[in-house]
C-alpha positions in Angstrom: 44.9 105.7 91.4 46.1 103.4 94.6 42.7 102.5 96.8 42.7 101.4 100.3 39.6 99.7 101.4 37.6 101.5 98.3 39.3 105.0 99.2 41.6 106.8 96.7 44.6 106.6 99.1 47.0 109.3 96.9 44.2 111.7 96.7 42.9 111.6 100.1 44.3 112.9 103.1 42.9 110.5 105.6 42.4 106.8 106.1 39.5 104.7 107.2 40.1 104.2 111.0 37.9 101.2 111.1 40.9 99.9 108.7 44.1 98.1 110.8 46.9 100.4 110.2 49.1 97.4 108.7 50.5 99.8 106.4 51.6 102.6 108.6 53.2 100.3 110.7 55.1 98.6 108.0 56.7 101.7 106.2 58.0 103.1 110.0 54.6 104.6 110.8 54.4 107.4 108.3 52.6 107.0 105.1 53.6 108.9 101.9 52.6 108.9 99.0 55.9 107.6 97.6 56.4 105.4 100.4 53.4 103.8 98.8 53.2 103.5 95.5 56.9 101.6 96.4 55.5 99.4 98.4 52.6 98.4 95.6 55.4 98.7 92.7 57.5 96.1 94.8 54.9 93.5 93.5 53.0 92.8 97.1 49.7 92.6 95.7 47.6 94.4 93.6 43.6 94.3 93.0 40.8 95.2 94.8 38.1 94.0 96.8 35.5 94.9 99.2 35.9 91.8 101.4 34.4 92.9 105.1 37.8 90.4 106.7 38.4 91.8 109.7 42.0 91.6 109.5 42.6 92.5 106.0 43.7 95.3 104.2 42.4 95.9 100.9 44.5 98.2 98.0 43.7 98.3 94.4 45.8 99.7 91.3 43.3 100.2 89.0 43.8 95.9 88.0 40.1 95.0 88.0 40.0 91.3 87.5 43.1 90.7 88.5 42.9 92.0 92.2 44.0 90.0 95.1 43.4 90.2 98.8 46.5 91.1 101.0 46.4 90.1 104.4 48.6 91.3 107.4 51.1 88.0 106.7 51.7 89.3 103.4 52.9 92.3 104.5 55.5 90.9 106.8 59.0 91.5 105.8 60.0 88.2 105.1 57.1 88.0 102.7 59.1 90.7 100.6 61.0 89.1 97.4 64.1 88.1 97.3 67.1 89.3 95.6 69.5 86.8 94.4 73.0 87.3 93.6 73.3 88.2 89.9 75.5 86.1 87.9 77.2 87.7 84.5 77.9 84.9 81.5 80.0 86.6 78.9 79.8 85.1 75.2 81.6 86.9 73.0 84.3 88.3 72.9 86.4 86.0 75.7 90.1 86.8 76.9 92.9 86.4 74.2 91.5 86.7 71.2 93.3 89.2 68.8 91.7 91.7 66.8 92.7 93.8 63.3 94.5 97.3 63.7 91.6 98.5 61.3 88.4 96.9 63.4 86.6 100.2 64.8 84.2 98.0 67.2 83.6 94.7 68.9 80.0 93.0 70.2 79.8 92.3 73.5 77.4 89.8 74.1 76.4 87.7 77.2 73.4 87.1 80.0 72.9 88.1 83.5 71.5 85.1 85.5 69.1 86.5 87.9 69.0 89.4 86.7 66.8 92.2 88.9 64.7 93.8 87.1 65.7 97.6 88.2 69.2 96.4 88.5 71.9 98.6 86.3 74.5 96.7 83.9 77.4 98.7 82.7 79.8 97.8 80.2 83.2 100.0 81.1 81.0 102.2 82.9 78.3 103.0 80.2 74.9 102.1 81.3 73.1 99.2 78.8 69.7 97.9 78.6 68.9 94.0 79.2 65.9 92.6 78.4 63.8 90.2 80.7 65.9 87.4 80.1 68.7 89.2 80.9 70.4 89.1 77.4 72.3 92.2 76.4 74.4 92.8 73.2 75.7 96.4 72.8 79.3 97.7 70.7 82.6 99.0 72.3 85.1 100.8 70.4 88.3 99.2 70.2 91.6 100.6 70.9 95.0 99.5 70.1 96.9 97.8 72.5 95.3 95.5 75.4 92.0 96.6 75.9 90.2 95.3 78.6 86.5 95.5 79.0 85.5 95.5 82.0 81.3 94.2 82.6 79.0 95.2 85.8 75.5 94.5 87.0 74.0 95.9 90.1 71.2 94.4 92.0 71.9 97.0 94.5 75.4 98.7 95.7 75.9 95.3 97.9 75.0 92.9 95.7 76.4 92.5 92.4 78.9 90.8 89.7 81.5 92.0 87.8 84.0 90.3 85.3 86.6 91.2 82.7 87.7 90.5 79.2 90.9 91.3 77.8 91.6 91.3 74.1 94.8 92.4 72.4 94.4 94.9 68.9 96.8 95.6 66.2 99.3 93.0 66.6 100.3 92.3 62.7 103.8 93.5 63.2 105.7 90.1 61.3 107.3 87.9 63.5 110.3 88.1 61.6 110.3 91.7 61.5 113.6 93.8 63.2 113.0 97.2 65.7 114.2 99.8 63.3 116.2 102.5 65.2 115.8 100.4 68.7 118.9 101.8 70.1 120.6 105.1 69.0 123.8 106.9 70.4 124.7 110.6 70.1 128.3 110.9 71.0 130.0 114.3 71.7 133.4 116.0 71.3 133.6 115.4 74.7 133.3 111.5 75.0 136.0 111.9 72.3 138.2 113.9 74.8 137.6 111.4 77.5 138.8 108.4 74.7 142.2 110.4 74.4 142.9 110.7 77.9 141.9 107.0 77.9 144.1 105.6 75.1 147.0 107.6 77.2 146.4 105.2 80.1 148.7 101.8 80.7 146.6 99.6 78.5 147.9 101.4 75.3 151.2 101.3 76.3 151.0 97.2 76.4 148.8 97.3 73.6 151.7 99.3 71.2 154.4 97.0 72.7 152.5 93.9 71.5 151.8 95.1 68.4 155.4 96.0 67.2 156.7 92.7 68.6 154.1 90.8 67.1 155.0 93.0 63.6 158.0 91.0 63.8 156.7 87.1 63.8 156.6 87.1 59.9 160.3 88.3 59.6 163.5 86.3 60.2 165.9 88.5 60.2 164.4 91.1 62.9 163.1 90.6 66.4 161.8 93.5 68.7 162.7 92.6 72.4 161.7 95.8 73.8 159.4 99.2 73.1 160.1 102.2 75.4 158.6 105.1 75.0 158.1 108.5 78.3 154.6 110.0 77.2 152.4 109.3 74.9 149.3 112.4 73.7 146.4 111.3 71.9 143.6 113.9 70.3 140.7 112.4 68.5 138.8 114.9 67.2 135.5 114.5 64.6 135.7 116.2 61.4 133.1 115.7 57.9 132.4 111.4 57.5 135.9 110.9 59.6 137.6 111.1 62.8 141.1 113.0 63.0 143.2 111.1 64.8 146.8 112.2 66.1 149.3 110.2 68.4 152.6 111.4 69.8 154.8 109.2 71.5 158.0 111.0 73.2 161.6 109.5 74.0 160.8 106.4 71.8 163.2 103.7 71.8 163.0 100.4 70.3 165.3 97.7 71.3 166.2 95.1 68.2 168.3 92.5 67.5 168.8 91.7 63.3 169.9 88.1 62.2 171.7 87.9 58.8 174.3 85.5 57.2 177.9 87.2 56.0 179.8 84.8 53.7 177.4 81.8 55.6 178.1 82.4 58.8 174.8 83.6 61.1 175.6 86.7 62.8 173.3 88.7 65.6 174.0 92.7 65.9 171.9 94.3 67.9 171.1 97.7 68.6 168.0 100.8 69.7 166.2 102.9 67.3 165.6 105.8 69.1 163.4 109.3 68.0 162.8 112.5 70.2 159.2 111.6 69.1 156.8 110.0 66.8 154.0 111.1 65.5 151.4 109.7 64.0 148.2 111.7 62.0 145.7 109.7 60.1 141.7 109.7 59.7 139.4 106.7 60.4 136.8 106.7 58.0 133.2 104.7 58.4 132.3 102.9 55.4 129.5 100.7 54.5 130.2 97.0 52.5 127.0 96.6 49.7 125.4 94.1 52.4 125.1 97.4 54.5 127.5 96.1 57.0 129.4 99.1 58.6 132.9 98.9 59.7 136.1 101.4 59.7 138.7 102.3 57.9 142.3 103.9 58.5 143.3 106.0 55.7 145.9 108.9 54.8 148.4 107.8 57.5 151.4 109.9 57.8 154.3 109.1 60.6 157.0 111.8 61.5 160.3 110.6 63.4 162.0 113.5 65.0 165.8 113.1 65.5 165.4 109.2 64.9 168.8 107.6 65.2 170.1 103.9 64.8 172.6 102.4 67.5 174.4 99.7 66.2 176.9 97.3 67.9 180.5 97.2 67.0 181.0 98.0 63.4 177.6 97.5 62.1 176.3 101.0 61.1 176.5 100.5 57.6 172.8 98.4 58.3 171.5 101.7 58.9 170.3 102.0 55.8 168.6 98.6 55.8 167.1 98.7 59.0 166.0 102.5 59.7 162.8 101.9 56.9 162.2 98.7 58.7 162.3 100.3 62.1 160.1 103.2 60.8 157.3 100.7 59.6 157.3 98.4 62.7 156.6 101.9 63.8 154.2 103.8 62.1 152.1 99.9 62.0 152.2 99.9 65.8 150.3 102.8 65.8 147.8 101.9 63.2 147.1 98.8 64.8 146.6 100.8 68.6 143.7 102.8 66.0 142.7 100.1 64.9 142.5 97.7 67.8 140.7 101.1 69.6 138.7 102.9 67.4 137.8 100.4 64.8 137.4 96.8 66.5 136.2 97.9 69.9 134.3 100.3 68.9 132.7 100.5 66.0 133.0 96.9 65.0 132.1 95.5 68.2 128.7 94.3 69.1 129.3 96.9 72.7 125.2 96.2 73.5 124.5 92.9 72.1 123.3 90.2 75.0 121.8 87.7 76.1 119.4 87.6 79.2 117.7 84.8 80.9 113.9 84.4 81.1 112.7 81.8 83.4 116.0 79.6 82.8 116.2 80.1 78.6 118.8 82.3 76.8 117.1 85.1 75.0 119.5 87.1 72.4 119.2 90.9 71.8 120.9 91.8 69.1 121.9 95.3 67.4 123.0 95.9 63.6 124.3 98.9 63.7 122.3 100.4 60.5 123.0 104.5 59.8 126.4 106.3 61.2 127.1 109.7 61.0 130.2 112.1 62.0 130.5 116.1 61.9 131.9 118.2 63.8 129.0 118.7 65.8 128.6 114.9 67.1 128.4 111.8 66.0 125.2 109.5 65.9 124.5 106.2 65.2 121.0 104.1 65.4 120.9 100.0 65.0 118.5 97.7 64.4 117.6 95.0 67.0 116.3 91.6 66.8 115.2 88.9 69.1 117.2 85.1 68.6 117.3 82.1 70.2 113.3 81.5 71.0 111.5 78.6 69.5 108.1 79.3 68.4 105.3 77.0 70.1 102.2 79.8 70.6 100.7 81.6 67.5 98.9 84.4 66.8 98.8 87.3 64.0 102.1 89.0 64.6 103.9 91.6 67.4 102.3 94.5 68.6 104.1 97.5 68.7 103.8 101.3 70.0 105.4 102.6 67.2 105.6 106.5 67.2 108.1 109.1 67.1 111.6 108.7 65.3 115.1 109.0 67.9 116.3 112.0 69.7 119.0 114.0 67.7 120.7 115.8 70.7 122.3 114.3 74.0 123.7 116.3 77.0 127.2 114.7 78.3 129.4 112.6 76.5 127.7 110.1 75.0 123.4 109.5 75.1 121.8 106.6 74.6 118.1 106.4 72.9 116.2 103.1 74.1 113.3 102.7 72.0 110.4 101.0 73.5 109.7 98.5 70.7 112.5 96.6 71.6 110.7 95.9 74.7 107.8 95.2 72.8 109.6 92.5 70.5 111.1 91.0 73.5 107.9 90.2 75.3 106.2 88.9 71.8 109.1 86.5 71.7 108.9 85.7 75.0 105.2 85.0 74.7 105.3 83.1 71.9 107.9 80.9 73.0 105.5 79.9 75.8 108.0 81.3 78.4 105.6 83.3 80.2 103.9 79.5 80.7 105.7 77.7 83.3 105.1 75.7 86.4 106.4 76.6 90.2 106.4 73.2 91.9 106.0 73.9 95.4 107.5 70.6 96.6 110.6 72.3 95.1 113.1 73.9 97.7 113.9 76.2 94.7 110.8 76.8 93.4 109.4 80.4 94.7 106.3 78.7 96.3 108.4 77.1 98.4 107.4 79.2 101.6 103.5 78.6 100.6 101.2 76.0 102.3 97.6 75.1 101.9 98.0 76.6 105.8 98.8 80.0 104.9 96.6 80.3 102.0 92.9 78.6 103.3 92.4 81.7 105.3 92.5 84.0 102.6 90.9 81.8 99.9 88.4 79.3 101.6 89.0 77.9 105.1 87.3 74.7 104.2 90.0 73.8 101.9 91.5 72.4 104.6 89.2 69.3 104.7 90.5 67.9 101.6 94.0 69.8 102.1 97.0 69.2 105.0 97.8 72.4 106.7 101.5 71.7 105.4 100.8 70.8 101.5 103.2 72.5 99.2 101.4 75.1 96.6 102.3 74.1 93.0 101.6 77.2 90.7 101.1 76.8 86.8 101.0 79.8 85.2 99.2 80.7 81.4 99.8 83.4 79.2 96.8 84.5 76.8 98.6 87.5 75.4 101.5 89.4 74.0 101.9 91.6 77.0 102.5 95.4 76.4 104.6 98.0 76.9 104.3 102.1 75.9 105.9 104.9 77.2 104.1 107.6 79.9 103.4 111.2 80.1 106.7 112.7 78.1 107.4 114.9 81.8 108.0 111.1 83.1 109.5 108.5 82.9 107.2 106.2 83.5 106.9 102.7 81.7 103.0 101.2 81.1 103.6 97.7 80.9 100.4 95.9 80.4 99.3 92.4 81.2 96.0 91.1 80.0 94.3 87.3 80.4 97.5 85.7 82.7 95.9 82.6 84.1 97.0 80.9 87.1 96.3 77.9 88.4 96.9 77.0 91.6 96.9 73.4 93.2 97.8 71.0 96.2 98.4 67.3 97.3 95.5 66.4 99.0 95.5 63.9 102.1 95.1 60.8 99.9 98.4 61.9 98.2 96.4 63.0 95.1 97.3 66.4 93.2 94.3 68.9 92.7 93.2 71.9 91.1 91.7 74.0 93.7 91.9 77.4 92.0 91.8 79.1 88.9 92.0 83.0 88.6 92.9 85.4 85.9 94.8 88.8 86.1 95.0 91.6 84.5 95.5 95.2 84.4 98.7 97.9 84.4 102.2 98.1 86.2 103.5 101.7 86.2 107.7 101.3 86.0 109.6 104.0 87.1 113.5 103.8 86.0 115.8 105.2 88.1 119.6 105.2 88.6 121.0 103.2 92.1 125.0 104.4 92.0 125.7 103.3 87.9 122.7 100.8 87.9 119.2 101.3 86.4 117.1 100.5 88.2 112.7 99.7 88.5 110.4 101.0 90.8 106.7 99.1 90.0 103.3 100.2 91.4 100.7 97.7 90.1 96.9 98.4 89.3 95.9 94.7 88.3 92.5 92.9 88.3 92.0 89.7 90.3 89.2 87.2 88.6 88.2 84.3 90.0 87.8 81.6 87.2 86.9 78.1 88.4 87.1 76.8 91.9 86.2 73.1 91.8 86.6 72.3 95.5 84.9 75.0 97.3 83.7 78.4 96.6 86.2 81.3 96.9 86.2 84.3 98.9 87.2 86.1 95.8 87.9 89.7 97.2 89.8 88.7 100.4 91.7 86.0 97.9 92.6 88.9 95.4 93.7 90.8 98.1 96.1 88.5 99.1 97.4 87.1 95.8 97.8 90.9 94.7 101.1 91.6 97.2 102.3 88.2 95.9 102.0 88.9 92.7 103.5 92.8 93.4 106.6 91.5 94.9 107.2 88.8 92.0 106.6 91.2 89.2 108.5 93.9 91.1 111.8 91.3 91.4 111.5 90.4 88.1 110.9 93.7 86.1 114.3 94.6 88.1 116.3 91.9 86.6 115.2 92.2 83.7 116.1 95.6 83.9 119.7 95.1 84.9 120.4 92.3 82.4 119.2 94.5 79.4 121.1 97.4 80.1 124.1 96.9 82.1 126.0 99.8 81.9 128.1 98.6 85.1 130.0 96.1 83.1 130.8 98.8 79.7 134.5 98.1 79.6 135.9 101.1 77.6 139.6 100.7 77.5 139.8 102.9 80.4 137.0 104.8 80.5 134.7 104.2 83.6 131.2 106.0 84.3 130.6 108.6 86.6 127.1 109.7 85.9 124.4 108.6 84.3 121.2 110.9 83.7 117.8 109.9 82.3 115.1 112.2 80.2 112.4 111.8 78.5 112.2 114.6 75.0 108.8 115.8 74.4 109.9 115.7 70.8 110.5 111.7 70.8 108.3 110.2 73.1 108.8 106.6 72.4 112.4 107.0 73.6 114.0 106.7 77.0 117.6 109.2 76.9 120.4 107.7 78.8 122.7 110.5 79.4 126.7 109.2 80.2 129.4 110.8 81.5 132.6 109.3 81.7 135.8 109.8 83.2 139.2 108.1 82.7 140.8 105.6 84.8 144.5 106.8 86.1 
């Protein structure tokens, strides 16, 4: 029961008119019941009395002893309490720590300073209890990957605090360990087609030339001036662990001359070995060395001359029978060696995808070991291995976190597909990490640097106009950034082909030359969150389109307070249109299918899909057609 002046105010349905209506007026001039018992919960006063003050209102909740007299002043509104902007202290866990794959929960711990009593705390959006200190402790369940835990209290929808931790679980892949089945390649009959018309093409013509001159070096006796030949047909076709191949060359005609000594004296004839054609059948076979190593081999190789004939100068034509075998071998290894130079070393011995890209200024290797190769008649596939070289290790932490998943597509439309796996990625940006490459500085004072453009001028307005009393208008931003984690990369919805790249616990820190000439930390914030990249195809290129859903935090500001939201606001399209640039070159310098120099064979299309079937894999889909 709630008195008023000795009278049961819930249960009665008047007041004493000899009372002042303080309360009436105060609550808008209407009195409820629940309008009330607010007012007495909000801690106004409570008691009872029977005090015969002509000004004052007396109300009781039943307190007894412990009643108090409330007077019209202590009604006013600016008598009511307070509310004071909450302030959220998390202990445990803090950003960049790394947690075990098999660790089902974490213990988030921490304190609200001035804490409301019907305020609301969430952690990730699940309401917790605090007690009066405002100490709360409550489990999350962890997931793998960056997980960020996200921390809310509400004094009321206007005044509040909210901060975020981001941890990193399951990263015990060894540092040392290789992307098994990073990049596969399904290649068709028809790319096979498209490598015939190709080896048709001018380059093979100089390439055969070359090699039946240079078949000569080793011999006195015979030198090849000149190799002729009208047409020249190539079919490649798969078979069972081989590749059938079959070159024709039509109106061939060698031009020699042959050195040898009669009776001591040196004497030059010289003369054209000529065939209607010459055709050459033999299978390239992929074998593996017992190191694993794969390479090619030429075997079975059978070479048919067709109305070959020896024209000999003078009265030399009894050296047919000396030089038509040597003809025929200059021959038939001209041929092997256009295979081999082809097929063998440019292809399959050739490190085609290996690279190196540039992070922030340092060479980063990506290199493939080709590791399983297949032929039928169907298609031929091929996965490799890949590794990252050439970073030094300075950071540390368990290992590399990886998606994992599903194992390569086994089909490709077109002539050749290529599978990108999206561990590689992952590798790469462990390495990248751990190599302290993601921590670097942007001196603004720098022409080159990419603060360049920003002042203390531009960014005062958005982050605290009063920096500008320690701060000239015109001082340079230096930019230091900090890397806590691996970031991390999976792959979308499977109808997509969206990339999630996450970044967790990136600190910036942000400072100026003040007007004494003195360098200083003004400004310290954390981000993190997701970037949604879209691959897509500009002409031959891929490309990266990047929508960002990242979390601005304000860490430290030792000079003045921050306006945090209008500041994250503004370092957000910053940050967009740096991460946008770079995801793009990174992009292009990975996989640059633009500079694929095939002997001849150029791109015309390229296709991307995603197969519901292998979801950790990105299908590149290439057509080619043949340079005339």
């Amino acid at each position: 029961m709630i008195y008023l002046n000795g009278q049961d105010l819930l249960n009665s349905r008047h007041t004493n008119t000899e009372t002042p209506t303080v309360i009436p007026k105060f609550f808008g001039g209407t009195m409820t019941r629940c309008g009330l018992l607010l007012w007495v919960l909000a801690g106004v006063s409570i008691g009872c009395d029977d005090s015969s003050a002509p000004n004052a209102v007396m109300f009781a909740a039943d307190a007894g002893a412990d009643a108090q007299r409330a007077t019209p002043d202590m009604l006013k509104p600016d008598a009511m309490p307070v509310i004071q902007t909450p302030e959220i202290v998390i202990e445990s866990p803090q950003s960049g720590e790394f947690y075990e794959p098999m660790q089902r929960t974490v213990s988030v711990r921490g304190q609200v300073l001035n804490a409301s009593p019907l305020g609301r705390l969430t952690i990730g959006g699940v309401q917790i209890v605090f007690n009066e200190n405002g100490r709360f402790e409550s489990p999350v369940e962890l997931t793998r990957g960056l997980q960020h835990i996200d921390v809310r209290f509400e004094a009321t929808p206007d005044i509040y605090d909210a901060t975020r931790r981001t941890i990193l679980v399951g990263a015990d892949i060894p540092w040392d360990a290789e992307v098994r089945s990073a990049l596969s390649a399904i290649i068709n009959p028809s790319a096979l087609e498209r490598l015939s018309e190709a080896l048709e093409g001018p380059t093979a013509r100089m390439l055969f030339q070359e090699e039946v001159i240079s078949g000569t070096q080793d011999d006195e006796d015979l030198e090849i001036n000149e190799v002729l030949y009208d047409d020249i047909d190539v079919n490649l076709n798969l078979a069972d662990g081989f590749v059938r191949a079959q070159v024709i060359l039509s109106g061939l005609a060698i031009r020699f001359t042959y050195n040898y000594a009669v009776f001591g004296i040196d004497t030059r004839v010289r003369g054209v070995a000529r065939a209607n054609s010459a055709e050459l059948i033999a299978d390239v076979f992929i074998v593996q060395d017992p190191m694993g190593a794969f390479g090619a081999e030429i075997r079975n190789p059978q070479l048919n001359l067709t109305e070959f004939e020896l024209e000999l100068e003078g009265a030399f034509q009894t050296l047919e029978g000396i030089l038509e075998p040597l003809i025929r071998t200059l021959a038939q290894d001209g041929l092997l060696s256009l295979l081999d130079d082809y097929l063998v070393q440019t292809i399959v011995e050739a490190e085609l995808l290996n690279r190196e890209i540039d992070v922030l200024g340092t060479p980063v290797g990506l290199n493939f070991e080709l590791r399983d190769l297949s032929v039928t008649p169907e298609m031929a596939t091929a996965a490799a291995s890949g590794r990252i070289t050439g970073v030094m290790p300075v950071k540390d932490a368990p290992g590399i976190w990886q998606a994992g998943g599903s194992s390569a597509p086994t089909t490709g439309p077109h002539d050749v597909s290529l599978n990108v796996g999206v561990d590689i990625l992952n590798h790469l940006l462990a390495h990248v990490w751990r190599g302290a490459l993601l921590d670097t500085v942007f001196d603004g004072r720098d022409p080159e640097s990419p603060t360049a453009n920003l002042t203390m001028g531009v960014l005062a307005g958005a982050a605290a106009p009063a920096l500008l009393d320690t701060f000239g208008p015109d001082s340079p931003i230096s930019v230091r950034t900090e890397a806590l984690l691996q970031p991390t990369v999976r792959f979308g919805d499977p109808q997509s082909f969206d990339l999630n790249l996450g970044i967790g616990a990136l600190r910036i820190y942000l400072s100026a030359t003040d007007m004494q000439g003195n360098a200083r930390e003004w400004g310290v914030f954390e981000v993190s969150g997701d970037i949604t990249a879209t691959p897509g195809i500009d002409g031959l290129a891929l490309t990266l389109m990047a929508q960002t859903d990242l979390n601005f935090e304000v860490i430290s500001a030792p000079i003045v307070p921050l306006q945090e939201e209008v500041f994250s606001n503004f370092m957000q399209s910053i940050v967009d249109g740096l991460i946008t640039s770079g995801l793009d070159s990174a992009i292009s310098q990975i996989i640059d299918l633009e500079s694929l120099d095939l002997f001849g064979l150029r791109l015309q299309q390229i296709y991307l899909q995603r197969l519901i079937g292998a979801p950790s894999y990105l299908q590149i889909s290439i057509a080619f057609d043949t340079i005339q």
